[in-house]
N, C-alpha and C positions, 0 to 999 in steps of 0.2 A: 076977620077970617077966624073960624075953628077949628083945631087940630087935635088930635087925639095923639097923646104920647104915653107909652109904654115904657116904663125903668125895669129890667133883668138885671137884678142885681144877685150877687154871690148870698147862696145861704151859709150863716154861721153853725158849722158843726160843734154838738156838743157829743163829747165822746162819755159813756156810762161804764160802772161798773153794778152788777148787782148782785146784793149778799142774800141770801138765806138762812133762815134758820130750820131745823124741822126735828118731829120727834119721828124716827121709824117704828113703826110695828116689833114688838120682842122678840118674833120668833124668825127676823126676815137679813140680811146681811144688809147691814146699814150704810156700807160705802154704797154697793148695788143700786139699792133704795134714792140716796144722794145723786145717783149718776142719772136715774130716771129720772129725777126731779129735775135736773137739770135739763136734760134733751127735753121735756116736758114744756121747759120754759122758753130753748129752742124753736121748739116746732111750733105750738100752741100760740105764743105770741110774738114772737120772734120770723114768722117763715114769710112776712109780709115785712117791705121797707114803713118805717113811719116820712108822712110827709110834712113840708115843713112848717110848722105853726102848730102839728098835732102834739098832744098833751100825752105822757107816759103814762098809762093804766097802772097802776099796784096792783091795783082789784084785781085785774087778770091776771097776772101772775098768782097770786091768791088761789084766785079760782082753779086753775092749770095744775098748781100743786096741789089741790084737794084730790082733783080727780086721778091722780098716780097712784098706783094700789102698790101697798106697803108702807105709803105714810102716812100715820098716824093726825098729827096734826104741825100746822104749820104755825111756830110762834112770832116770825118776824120775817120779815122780806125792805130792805133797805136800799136808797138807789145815791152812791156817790159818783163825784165826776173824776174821769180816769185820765189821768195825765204822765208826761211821758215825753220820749223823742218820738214814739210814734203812732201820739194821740195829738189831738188836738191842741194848739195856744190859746183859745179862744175860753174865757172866763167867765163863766157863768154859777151862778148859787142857787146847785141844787134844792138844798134844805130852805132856802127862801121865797121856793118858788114852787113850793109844795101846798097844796092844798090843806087846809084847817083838818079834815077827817084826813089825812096821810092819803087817799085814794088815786090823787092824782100829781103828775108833776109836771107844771104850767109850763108852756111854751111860748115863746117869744112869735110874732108873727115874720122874724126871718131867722129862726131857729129851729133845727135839726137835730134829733137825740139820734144816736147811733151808739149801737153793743158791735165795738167792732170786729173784737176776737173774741165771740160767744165762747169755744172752750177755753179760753183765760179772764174772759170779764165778767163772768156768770159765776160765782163759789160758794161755796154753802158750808154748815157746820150740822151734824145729826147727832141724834140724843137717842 
């Protein structure tokens, strides 16, 4: 006899934080500028859940922060794991699990990245 079985197992969430760097335009109010960048990274890549085994874009972020008018250019964008009482337990290495060109960060196939308080897990520095 053949049977066909199905495992639904729990996905392991990884919970994120993500830094920015960025230079503003001279003549534009630089926290302002910061604040866009972020809602930018919000909306732009952020307003869709990632599903589980999907790999975290840099590049997009990248990109999202080019297209924010008032900054200048963008010198880093960074992605650490955010821990906490009310983030995940669940141990995972970020920076080990990053792609050789920085572009991508590798996902486990029952692995879950999650920015769970975009206006506290998202932070930036402007120049």
């Amino acid at each position: 006899m053949i049977n066909d079985t199905i495992d639904i197992l729990d996905a392991r969430v990884v919970n994120l934080q993500i830094n920015i760097d960025i230079i503003a335009e001279e003549e534009r109010n630089k926290f302002e500028v910061l604040q866009n960048g972020i809602d930018a990274i919000k909306f732009d890549v952020l307003s869709s859940k990632y599903n589980i085994g999907e790999p975290l874009r840099v590049s997009d972020i990248f990109k999202s922060l080019k297209n924010v008018d008032g900054i200048l250019d963008v010198i880093s964008v960074t992605v650490d794991r955010k821990t906490g009482s009310a983030y995940s337990t669940f141990s995972y290495d970020v920076k080990g699990n990053t792609s050789p060109d920085g572009r991508l960060i590798l996902s486990q196939e029952d692995v879950v990245f999650e920015i769970k308080f975009p206006d506290s897990d998202i932070v930036g520095t402007v120049r």
